[in-house]
C-alpha positions in Angstrom: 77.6 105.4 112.9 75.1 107.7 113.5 75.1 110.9 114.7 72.6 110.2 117.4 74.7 107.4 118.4 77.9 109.5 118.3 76.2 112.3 120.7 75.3 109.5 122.7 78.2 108.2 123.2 80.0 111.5 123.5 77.9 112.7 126.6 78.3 109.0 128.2 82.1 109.9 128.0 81.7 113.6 128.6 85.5 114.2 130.1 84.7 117.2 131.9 83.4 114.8 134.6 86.9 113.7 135.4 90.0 114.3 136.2 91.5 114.7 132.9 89.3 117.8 131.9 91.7 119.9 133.9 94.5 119.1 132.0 95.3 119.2 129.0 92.0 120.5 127.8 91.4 123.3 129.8 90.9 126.4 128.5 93.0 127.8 131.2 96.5 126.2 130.3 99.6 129.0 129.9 100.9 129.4 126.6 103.5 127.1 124.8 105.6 129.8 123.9 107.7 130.4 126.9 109.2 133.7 127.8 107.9 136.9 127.4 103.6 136.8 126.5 102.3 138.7 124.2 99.1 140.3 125.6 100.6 144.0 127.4 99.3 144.2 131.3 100.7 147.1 132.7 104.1 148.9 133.5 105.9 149.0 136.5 109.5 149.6 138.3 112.5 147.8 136.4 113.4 145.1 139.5 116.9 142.9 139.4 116.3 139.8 137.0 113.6 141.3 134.6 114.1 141.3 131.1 116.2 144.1 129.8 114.6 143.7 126.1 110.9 145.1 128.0 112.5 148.5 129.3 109.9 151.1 128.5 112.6 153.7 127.4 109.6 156.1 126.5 108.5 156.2 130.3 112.1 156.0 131.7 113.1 158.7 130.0 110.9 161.3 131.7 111.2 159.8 134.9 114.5 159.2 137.1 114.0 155.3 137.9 114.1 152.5 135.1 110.2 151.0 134.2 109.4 148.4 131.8 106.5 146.4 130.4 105.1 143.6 131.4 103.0 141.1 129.8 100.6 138.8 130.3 100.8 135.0 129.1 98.7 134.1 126.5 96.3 131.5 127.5 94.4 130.7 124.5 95.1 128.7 122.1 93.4 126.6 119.5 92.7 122.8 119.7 93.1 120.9 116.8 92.5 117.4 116.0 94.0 115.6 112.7 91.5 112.5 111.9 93.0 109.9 109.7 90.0 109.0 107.0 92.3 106.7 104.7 91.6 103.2 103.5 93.3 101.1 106.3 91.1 102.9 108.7 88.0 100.3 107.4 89.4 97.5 109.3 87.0 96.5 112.5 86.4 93.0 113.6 85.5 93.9 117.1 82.7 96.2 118.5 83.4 98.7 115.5 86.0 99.7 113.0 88.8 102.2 113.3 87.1 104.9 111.6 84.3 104.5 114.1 86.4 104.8 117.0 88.7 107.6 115.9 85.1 109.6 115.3 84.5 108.7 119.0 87.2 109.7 120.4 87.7 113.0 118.8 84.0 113.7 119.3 84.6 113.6 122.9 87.5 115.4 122.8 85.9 118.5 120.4 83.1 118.4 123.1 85.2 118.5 126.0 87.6 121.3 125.0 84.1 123.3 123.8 82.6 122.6 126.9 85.6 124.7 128.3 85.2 127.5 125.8 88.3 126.6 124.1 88.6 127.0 119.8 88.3 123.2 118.0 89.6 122.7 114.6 89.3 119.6 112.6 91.8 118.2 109.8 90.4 115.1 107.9 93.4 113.4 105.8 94.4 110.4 104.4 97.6 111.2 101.6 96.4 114.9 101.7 93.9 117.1 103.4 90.3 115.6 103.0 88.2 118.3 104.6 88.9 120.6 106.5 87.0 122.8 109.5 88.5 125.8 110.6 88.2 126.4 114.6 84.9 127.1 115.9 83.5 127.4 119.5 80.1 126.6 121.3 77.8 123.8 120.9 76.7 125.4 117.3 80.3 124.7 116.3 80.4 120.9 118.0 77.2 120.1 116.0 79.0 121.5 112.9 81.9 118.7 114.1 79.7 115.8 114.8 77.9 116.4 111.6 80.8 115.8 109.2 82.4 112.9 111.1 79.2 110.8 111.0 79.5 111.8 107.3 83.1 110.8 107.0 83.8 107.9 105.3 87.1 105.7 104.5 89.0 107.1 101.4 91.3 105.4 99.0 94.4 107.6 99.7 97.0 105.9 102.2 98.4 107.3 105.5 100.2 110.4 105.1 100.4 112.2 108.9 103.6 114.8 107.2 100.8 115.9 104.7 98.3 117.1 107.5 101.1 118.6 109.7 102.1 120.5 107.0 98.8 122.0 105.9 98.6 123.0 109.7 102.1 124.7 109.0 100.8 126.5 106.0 97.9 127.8 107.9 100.0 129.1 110.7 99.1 127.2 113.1 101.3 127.8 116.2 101.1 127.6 120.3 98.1 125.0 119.9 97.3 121.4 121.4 97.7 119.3 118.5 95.7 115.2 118.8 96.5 113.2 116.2 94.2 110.1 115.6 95.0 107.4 113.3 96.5 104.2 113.0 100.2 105.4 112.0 100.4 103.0 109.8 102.7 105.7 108.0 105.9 106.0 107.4 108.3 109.4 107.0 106.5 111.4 109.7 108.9 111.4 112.4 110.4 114.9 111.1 107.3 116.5 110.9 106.0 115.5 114.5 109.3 116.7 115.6 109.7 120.0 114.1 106.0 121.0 115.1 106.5 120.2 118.6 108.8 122.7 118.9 105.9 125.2 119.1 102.9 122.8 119.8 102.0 120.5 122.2 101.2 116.9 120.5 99.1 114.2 121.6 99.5 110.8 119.4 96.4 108.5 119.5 96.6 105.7 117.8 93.6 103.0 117.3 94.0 99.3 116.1 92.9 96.0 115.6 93.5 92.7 117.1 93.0 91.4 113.6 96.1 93.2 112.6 98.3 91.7 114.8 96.9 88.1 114.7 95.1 86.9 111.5 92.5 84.2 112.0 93.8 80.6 109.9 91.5 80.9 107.5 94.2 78.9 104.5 94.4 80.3 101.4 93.0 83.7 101.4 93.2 86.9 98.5 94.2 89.7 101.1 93.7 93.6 100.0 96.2 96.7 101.0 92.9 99.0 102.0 95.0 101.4 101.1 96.9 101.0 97.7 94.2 98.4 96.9 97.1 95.6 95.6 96.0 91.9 96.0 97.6 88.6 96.8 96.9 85.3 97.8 98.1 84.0 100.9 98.0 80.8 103.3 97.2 82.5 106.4 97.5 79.1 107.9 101.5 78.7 106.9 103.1 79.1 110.0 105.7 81.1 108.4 103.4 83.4 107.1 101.5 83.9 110.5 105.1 84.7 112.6 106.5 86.9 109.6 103.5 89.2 109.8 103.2 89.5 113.3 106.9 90.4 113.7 106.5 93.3 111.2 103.5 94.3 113.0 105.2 94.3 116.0 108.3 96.1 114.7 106.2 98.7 113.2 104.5 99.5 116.5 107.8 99.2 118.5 109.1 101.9 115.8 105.8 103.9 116.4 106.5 103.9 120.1 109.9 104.5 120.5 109.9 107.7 118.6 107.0 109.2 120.2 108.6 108.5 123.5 112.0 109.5 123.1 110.7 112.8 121.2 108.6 113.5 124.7 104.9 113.5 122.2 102.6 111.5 125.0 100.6 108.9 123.1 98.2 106.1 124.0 97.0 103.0 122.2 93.0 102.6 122.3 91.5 99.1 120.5 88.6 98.7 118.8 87.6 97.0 121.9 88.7 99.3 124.3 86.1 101.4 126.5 87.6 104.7 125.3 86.5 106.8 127.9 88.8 104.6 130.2 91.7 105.2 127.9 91.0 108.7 127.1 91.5 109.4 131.1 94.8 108.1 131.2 96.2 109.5 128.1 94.6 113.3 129.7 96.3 112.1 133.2 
């Protein structure tokens, strides 16, 4: 993809013209942090109910009446969107490949949350941290983002989403909207989405393949793991084959889904033949 064609695409979607740009996106969403902000407003009269741990005892002391702080909720926070680059994500046997379509769909989400002023930061991983850009605002910053996913390319490395949320960790990344976009086809991550949406908020996209639930009868056929790069021959026209693989498929999505939505992380599946700016509605909705 190019990055003409990605801008093109990007401002075809453009989110802001929808509903879903005042959700999640918006610049103007409270802090994740509940409680007491961290921004000082003003001081006033201590009423019933306010927090005893914000008494201004410098004030109250040279006055008869009880006054304490109060605080304004923070409202900004940073955006940042984890982009799996590892080898699985080559597959694409309709429209585009996964890659493709996770540098679509982050695109338009970077330029949709810039758009609103808001801070984008962008992770690239596969088993570790391919590249990383810090958060940047304005449409200097997008192009920065646009240019380096068009240059992004499939690595070697398998699927390691604990590796990127823990470089997030590391950087001290805290009260931010979190998008991760990748095929999951992971394993040992279920901690770390857990224990960062404690103080995040997480949104789990995950892109696929019809291929990789349903492989064409093609007989004997040398298959490659894209991402450990092992080899075998199989009949892909055994029936046994063809029903084994689809029920581990299927068992590893049903896996995928019911921990994202018992652990309350909204997530969405988007195809290589999906429109995305359909999708990308609902999952903002």
């Amino acid at each position: 993809m190019t990055l003409d064609e990605l801008i093109k695409t990007v401002q075809k979607i453009d989110l802001l013209s929808n509903k879903a740009s005042r959700q999640k996106l918006a610049g103007s969403n409270p802090s994740l942090i509940k409680g007491r902000g961290v921004v000082f407003d003003s001081i006033r009269k201590y009423e019933p109910g306010d927090d005893v741990r914000n008494i201004n005892w410098s004030v109250t002391a040279r006055f008869s009446d009880t006054y304490i702080n109060t605080f304004n909720e923070d409202k900004v926070r940073s955006i940042w969107i984890l982009i799996d680059v590892s080898g699985s994500t080559a597959i694409g046997t309709v429209r585009r490949s996964k890659i493709d379509l996770e540098m679509e769909v982050a695109a338009t989400l970077a330029y949709s949350a810039i758009r609103k002023n808001d801070s984008v930061g962008i992770v690239f991983f596969s088993d570790k941290v391919e590249r990383l850009i810090m958060p940047v605002k304005g449409m200097q910053g997008f192009w920065q983002i646009a240019k380096a996913m068009v240059e992004s390319k499939p690595c070697n490395g398998a699927t390691s989403i604990d590796s990127a949320l823990s470089f997030l960790t590391r950087i001290n990344c805290s009260a931010s909207l979190i998008f991760i976009v990748s095929d999951f086809m992971a394993s040992g991550y279920e901690r770390a989405c857990l224990t960062f949406a404690q103080y995040n908020d997480i949104f789990a996209i995950r892109v696929h393949d019809k291929i990789e639930l349903q492989l064409p009868k093609l007989g004997w056929v040398k298959l490659k793991d894209m991402e450990t790069g092992t080899q075998k021959w199989v009949n892909t026209s055994a029936g046994n084959f063809t029903n084994s693989y689809r029920e581990q498929q299927l068992r590893a999505q049903e896996g995928y889904n019911g921990f994202l939505n018992t652990s309350g992380i909204k997530n969405i599946a988007i195809s290589t033949n999906d429109d995305v700016a359909e999708k990308l509605s609902l999952l903002m909705s």
